[in-house]
C-alpha positions in Angstrom: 111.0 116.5 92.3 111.2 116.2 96.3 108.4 113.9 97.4 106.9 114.3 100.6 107.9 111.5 103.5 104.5 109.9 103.3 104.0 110.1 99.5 105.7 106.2 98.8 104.1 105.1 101.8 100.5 106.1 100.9 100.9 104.9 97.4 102.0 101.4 98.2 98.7 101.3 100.8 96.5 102.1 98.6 97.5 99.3 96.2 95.5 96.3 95.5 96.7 93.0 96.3 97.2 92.5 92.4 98.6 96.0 91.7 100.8 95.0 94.8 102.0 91.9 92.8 102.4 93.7 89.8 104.8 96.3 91.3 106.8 93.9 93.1 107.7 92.4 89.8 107.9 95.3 88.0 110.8 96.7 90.7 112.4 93.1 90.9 113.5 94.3 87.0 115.1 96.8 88.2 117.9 95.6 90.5 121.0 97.9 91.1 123.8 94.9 91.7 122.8 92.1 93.8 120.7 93.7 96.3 117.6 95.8 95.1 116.8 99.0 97.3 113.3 99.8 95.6 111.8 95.7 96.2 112.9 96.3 100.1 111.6 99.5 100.3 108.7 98.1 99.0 108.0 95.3 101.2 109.0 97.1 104.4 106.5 99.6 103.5 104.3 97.3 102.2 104.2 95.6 106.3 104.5 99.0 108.1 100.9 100.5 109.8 102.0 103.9 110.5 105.3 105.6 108.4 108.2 106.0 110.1 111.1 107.2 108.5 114.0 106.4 111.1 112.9 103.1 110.8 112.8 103.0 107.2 116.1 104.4 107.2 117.7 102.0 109.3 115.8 99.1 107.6 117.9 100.4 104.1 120.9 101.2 105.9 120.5 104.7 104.9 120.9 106.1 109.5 123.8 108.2 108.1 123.5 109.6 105.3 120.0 111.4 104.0 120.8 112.3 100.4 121.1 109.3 99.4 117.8 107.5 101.3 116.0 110.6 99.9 117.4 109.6 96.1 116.2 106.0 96.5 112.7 107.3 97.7 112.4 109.9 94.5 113.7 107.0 92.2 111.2 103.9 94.0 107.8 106.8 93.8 108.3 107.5 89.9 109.4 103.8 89.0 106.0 102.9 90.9 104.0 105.8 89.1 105.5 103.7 85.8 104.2 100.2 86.9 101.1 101.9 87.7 101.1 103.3 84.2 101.9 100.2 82.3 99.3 98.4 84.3 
């Protein structure tokens, strides 16, 4: 399901601090390789004040191609929805 571009960044600001530590753990479990996508996306979203998707993009290394930023973004909302859940 296509999530709007300021879905994942309203979720994370609503959070609690303690939800906020609970998620980051919860996505540090799920690491694709050595580098995880969703605890970056996290934290930069987690520091941003105003959404900005170019710089999100650029932040993931995701400038060039869109499919795949827009993957990690569906993926990152409905593994947060899950912590949320177990919590």
């Amino acid at each position: 399901m296509k999530q709007s571009s300021t879905d994942c960044f309203e979720l994370v600001k609503g959070l609690t601090l303690s939800e906020k530590r609970y998620c980051s753990i919860y996505l540090g479990r799920h690491a694709a390789g050595k580098e995880n996508r969703y605890l970056l996306l996290f934290d930069f979203l987690s520091t941003q004040a105003v959404y900005d998707t170019s710089s999100t993009r650029a932040c993931l290394c995701y400038s060039k191609n869109h499919f795949n930023y827009d993957v990690l973004k569906d993926e990152f909302f409905d593994l947060l929805l899950d912590a949320l859940f177990l919590l």
